[in-house]
C-alpha positions, -999 to +999 in steps of 0.1 A: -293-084+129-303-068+100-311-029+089-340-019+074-340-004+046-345+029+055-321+030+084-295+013+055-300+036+034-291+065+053-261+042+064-249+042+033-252+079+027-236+094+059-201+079+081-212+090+112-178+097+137-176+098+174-144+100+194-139+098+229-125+130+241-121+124+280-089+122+302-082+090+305-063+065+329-036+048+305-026+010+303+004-002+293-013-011+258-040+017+257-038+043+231-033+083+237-067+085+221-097+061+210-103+067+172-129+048+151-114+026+126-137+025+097-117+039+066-100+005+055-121-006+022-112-031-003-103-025-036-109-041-072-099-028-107-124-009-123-136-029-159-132+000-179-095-003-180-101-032-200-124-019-224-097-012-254-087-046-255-093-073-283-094-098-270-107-108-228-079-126-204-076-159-206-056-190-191-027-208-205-026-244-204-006-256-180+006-280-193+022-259-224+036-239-196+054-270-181+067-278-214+078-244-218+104-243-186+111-280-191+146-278-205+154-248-182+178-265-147+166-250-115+190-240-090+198-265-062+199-263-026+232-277-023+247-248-049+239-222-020+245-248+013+279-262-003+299-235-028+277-206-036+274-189-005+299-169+012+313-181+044+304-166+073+334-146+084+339-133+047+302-119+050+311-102+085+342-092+070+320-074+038+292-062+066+316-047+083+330-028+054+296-011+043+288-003+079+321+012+084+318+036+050+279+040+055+282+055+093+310+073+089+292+091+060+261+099+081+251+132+088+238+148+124+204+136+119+210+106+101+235+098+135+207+106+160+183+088+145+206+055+144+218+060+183+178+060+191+174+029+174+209+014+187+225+032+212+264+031+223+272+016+190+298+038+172+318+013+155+317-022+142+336-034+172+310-020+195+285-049+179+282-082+193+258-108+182+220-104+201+195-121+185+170-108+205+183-071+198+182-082+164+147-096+155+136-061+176+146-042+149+144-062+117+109-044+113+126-009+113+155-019+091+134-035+067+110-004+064+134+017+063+151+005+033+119+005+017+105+039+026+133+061+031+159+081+012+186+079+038+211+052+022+237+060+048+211+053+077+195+023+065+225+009+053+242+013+087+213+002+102+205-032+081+245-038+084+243-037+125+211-059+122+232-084+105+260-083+127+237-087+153+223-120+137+247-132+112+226-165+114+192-148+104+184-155+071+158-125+071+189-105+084+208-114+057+186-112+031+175-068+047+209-062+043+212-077+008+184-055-004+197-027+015+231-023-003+216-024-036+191-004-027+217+022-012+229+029-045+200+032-066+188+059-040+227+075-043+226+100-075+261+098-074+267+061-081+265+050-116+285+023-117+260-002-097+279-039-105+302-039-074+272-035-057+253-059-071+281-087-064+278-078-029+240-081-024+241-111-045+266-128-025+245-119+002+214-129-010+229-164-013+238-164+019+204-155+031+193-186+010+219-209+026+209-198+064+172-205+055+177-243+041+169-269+067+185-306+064+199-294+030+167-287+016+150-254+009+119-240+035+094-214+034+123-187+045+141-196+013+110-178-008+123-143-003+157-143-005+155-166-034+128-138-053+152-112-043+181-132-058+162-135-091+151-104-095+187-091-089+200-115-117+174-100-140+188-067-135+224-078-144+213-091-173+222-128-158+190-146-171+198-182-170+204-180-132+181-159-127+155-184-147+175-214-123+169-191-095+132-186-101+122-222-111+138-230-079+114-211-061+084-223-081+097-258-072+096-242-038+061-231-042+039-240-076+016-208-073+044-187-063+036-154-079+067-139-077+083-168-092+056-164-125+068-129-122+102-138-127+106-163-153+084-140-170+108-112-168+138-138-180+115-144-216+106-109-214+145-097-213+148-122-240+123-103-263+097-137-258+066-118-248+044-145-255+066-166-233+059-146-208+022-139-211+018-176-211+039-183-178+017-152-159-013-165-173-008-201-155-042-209-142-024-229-110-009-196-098-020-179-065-024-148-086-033-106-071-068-101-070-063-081-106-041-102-130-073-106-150-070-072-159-072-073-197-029-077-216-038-062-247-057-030-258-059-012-287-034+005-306-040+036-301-037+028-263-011+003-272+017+024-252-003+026-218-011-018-221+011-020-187+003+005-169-033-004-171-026-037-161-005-031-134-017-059-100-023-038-069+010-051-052+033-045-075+061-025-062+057+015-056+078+022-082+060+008-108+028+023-099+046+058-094+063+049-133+026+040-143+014+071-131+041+089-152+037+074-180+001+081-182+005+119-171+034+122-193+008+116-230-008+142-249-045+144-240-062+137-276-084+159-294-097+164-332-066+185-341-046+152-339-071+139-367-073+169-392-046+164-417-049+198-433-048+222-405-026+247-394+000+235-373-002+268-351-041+262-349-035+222-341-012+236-312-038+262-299-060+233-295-037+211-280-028+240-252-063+250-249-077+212-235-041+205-218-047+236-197-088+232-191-099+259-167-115+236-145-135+249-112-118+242-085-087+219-065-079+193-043-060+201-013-054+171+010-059+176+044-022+187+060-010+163+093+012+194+107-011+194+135+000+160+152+033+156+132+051+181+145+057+159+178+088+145+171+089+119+201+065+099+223+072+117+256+061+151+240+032+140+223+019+121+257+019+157+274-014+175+272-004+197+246+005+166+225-032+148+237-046+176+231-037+180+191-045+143+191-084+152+202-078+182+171-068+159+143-096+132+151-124+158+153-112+175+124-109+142+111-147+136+116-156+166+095-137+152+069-153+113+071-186+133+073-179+152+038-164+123+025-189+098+032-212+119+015-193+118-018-191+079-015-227+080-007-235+099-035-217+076-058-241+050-040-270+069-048-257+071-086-254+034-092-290+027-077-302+050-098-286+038-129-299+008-120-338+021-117-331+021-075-342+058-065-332+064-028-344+093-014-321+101+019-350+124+031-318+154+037-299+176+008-265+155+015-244+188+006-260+208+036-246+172+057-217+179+049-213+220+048-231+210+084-233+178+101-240+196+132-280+199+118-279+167+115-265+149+147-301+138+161-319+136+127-343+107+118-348+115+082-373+097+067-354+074+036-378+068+007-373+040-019-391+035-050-383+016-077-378-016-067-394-034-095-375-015-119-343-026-098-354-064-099-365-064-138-327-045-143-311-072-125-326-102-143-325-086-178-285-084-168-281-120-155-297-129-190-272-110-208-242-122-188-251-155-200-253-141-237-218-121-236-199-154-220-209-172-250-202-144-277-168-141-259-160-172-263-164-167-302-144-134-296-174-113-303-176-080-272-204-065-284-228-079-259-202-073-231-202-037-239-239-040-237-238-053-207-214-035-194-235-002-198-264-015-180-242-001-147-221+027-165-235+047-192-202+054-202-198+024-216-226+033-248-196+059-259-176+027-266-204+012-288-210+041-313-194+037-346-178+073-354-184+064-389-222+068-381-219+104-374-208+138-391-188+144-364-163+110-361-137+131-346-154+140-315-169+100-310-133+091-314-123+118-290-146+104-263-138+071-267-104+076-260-108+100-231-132+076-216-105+044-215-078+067-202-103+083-176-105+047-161-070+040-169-058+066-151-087+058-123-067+025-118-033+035-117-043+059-090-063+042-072-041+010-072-011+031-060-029+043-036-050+018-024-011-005-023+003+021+001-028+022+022-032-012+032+010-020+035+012+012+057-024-006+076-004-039+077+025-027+091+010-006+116-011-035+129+021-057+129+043-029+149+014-025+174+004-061+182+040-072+182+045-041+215+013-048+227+025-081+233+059-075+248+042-050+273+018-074+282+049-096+293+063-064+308+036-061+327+030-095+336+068-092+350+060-062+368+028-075+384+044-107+398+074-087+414+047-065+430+024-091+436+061-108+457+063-082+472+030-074+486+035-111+503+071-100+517+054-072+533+022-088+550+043-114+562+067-087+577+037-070+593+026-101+608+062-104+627+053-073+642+074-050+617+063-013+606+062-014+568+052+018+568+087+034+561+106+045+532+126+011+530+096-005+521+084+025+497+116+028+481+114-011+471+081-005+459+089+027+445+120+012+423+101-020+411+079+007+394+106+029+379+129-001+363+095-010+346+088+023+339+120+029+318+118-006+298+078+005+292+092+036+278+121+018+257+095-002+237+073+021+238+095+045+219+108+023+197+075+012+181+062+046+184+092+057+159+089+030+134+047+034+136+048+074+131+080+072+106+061+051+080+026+063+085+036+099+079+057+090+051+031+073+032+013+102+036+033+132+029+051+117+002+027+093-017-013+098-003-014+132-002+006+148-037-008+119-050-044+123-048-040+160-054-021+152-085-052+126-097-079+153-090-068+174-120-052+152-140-083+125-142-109+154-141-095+164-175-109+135-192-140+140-175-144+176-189-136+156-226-171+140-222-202+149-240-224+137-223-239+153-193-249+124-172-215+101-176-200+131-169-214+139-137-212+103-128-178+102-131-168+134-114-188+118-085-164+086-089-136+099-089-142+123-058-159+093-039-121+078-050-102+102-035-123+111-002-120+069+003-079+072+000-075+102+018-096+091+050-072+060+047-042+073+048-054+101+077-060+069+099-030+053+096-012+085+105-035+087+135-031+053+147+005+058+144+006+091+168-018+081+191-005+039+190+013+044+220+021+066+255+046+076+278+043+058+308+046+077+340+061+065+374 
């Protein structure tokens, strides 16, 4: 059914929350709380990031690209099923020695936390092989050798994993990644190559478990990327180039493996190589590999971080984001020759130190965080902060969804659209409350405007493909400004004006403004929806095993309901505590295994939801507020200005409320059951 426009309109301009707040009567699979889930959004590299190059993307032809790893051997399935892999009692042999030096190097917490996830294993010796046990806590291994900066922990952990399932090619390959990975977190490791033996070796044995009549599978993929990557960083490029072209064999539009061959030419100083291998038209690319790979010199330093794909690991969005902090912000004292370098430096302090109105301060998650474990947050005190956090949760989606609106509003406008919300959306969102029953009345104008806009763009689309084609970007630049004004800055010549410093200034702030808009925004938009992911994968895979539970529990009740009519049919009492305590201990054995997987999930949901948010969501977006803003203030003009200050906080608010749901859906994704 469709909205009219009025009623869409005001859609648009306000997120309207409800939460239920009443006691309720838990399932095994209900949450603690029911929470709206509307702050997932997708996300698509801003243009403007692309603006300093010289040339648009383009496709290599794949059959140059063919020729171009022709000669190159790629590594066989019998190398890892036959010779290359370790045998399975020398990789017990090597598991056993990192989990012995790892847990015996934990501290208190570190300990505790481990004997929650495993408990009565103190030793090696204690292990003994459960699959079961083992796939139950590959999730929490694996996350926690990507999130965490306990080495000791999640090496001890991945290591029991293994032993648990020294069959398990995803096993293997956690525990690879997590002894490597154990020593770039250690500060006091700097000799890394024992190391990387070790998770080699182990990454090949992850790749032998994972072939099937001799042959590589699908399991092979990650192990065999992980491998290859590993190679690259021991300066081993032909097997790591073997390794990788074995993958893409695997899987033609394997990104990864276009990722790594390109890193072999890279290490070989062949960037052109390597540009033409990621620009293979037959690869299942990220959304945003046609980001533009070249830019201006001037911008020349910042090429990759601007074209940085949304998945790329954290730590190259977090180096991105460095990089692009760490440069001087321009100004005209870096074009006058003659001045004074004392003056050139006032200058320089004077816009690096703007006095900008104002902060950011993301909202803090103290309120529901500091319940450590399931059974306290499942009392009322614990429900009750729950009920806190997603009300004051609504007044944040309120105040926020009037910044995106805003930015709504903007683009219509820009567009000749003029939407008229029929309520000052600043008074929404100092106080919603006025607002709860309103029917404003939504006024549009404009419309032929709108319509006229759009067609005059669709003509010049077909204008700028053809002058791109013959390398010309004027008319792409044109078009381009039709949505953002901003884009006219890029089109003066400074030579035009008495003033070519400042046009120079301007141009430059506006490319990093989006540059820095998209390294942001990626990072945070990539921890957002992998936190979303994972949180959706913990709670589906519990919600399933309590379903079983509870199937379980059901048929031994359902037994035993048919025990006991038949009982008083022969005349018997069943009124008596024999027959209450058999009911009564049916309920508590389930009780306990409820509780088990309850906690478990709960753990692994809350750990990596409140990590992403305490150590990347929030300092990041506080960090972007200022540091973007800058740019904005570097802008003449009055109207791109204020549009972009209304971007970027739309930006932000759309992050923040993100990451604040995934840290609610964590707390609240599971209860204590009670007997």
């Amino acid at each position: 059914m469709m909205m009219n426009p009025k009623t869409a309109a005001f859609a648009a301009a306000l997120i309207l929350f409800t939460a239920s707040l009443n006691a309720q009567q838990l399932s095994p699979s209900a949450p603690l709380v029911d929470f709206p889930q509307t702050a997932a959004y997708d996300y698509t590299q801003e243009a403007g990031a692309r603006t300093a190059s010289d040339s648009p993307f383009g496709f290599s032809d794949p059959a140059e690209v063919d020729a171009l790893l022709a000669g190159a051997e790629a590594a066989k399935a019998a190398d890892f099923a036959n010779t290359g892999a370790p045998s399975p009692d020398d990789s017990l042999a090597l598991t056993r020695r990192y989990f012995s030096n790892a847990f015996t190097t934990m501290g208190p917490l570190e300990r505790a936390e481990f004997s929650s996830l495993l408990p009565g294993i103190d030793r090696f010796a204690a292990i003994t092989p459960n699959a079961a046990r083992a796939a139950s806590l590959s999730m929490a291994a694996a996350t926690a050798v990507m999130y965490t900066a306990t080495p000791n922990l999640f090496l001890s952990l991945a290591a029991a994993v293994f032993a648990l399932a020294p069959s398990d090619a995803n096993a293997a390959d956690t525990f690879a990644s997590a002894i490597v990975t154990s020593g770039e977190r250690s500060p006091e490791i700097s000799d890394m190559g024992a190391l990387r033996n070790d998770a080699a070796a182990m990454y090949r044995y992850a790749i032998a478990r994972s072939l099937s009549a001799g042959q590589f599978t699908g399991a092979s993929a990650i192990p065999l990327a992980n491998l290859g990557n590993l190679y690259v960083d021991m300066g081993r490029i032909e097997e790591a180039r073997s390794t990788f072209l074995a993958l893409r064999h695997l899987d033609p539009g394997s990104w990864d493996a276009a990722e790594g061959l390109a890193a072999c030419f890279i290490a070989e100083n062949q960037l052109e190589n390597a540009k033409k291998v990621l620009e293979d038209p037959r690869l299942a690319a990220p959304a945003v590999v046609g980001a533009a790979r070249t830019s201006s010199k001037q911008l020349s330093d910042t090429d990759e971080a601007a074209q940085l794909p949304i998945d790329a690991p954290d730590s190259a969005h977090e180096n991105a984001i460095a990089q692009l902090k760490s440069q001087d912000i321009l100004t005209s004292a870096d074009f006058v020759g003659g001045l004074d370098q004392s003056e050139r430096n006032k200058i320089k302090y004077f816009v690096e130190n703007l006095p900008i109105q104002g902060s950011y301060a993301a909202p803090p998650i103290t309120m529901i965080s500091q319940f450590s474990t399931l059974r306290t947050i499942s009392a009322p005190p614990g429900v009750s902060a729950l009920r806190d956090f997603a009300e004051a949760f609504g007044a944040y989606s309120i105040r926020a969804g009037v910044s995106m609106a805003t930015q709504q509003l903007n683009m219509a406008s820009i567009l000749g659209l003029q939407i008229d919300p029929g309520v000052d959306l600043a008074d929404v969102a100092a106080h919603p409350e006025k607002y709860e029953n309103a029917e404003p009345n939504v006024t549009i104008s404009g419309m032929d405007e709108f319509m006229a806009n759009v067609q005059n763009m669709a003509q010049m689309a077909q204008t700028a493909q053809t002058d791109l084609a013959a390398g010309r970007t004027g008319s792409t630049l044109a078009l381009a400004a039709k949505s953002d004004p901003g884009f006219t800055i890029l089109r003066i010549d400074p030579n035009a004006y008495a003033d070519p410093f400042n046009i120079v200034i301007q141009k430059h702030n506006f490319v990093v403004f989006y540059r820095k808009m998209n390294a942001y925004n990626g990072y945070l938009y990539s921890v957002n929806k992998r936190t979303d992911a994972t949180l959706r994968d913990i709670i589906d895979q519990t919600r399933s095993k309590l379903e079983a539970i509870a199937a379980r529990e059901q048929a031994e009740i359902d037994q035993y309901n048919r025990e006991k009519e038949q009982a008083e049919k022969a005349g018997e009492n069943t009124d008596t505590a024999k027959w209450k305590l058999r009911l009564h201990a049916i309920h508590t054995a389930y009780f306990h295994e409820y509780n088990a997987l309850d906690e478990i999930a709960w753990s692994q949901a809350t750990l990596i939801a409140s990590t992403a948010y305490l150590q990347k969501i929030k300092p990041t977006a506080e960090s972007m507020y200022y540091d973007v803003l800058r740019h904005v203030a570097l802008i003449s003009d009055p109207s791109v200005r204020e549009s972009k200050d209304i971007a970027l906080k739309a930006a932000i608010d759309r992050a923040v409320m993100w990451g604040l749901q995934n840290v609610f859906v964590a707390y609240s994704s599971s209860h204590y059951a009670r007997s």
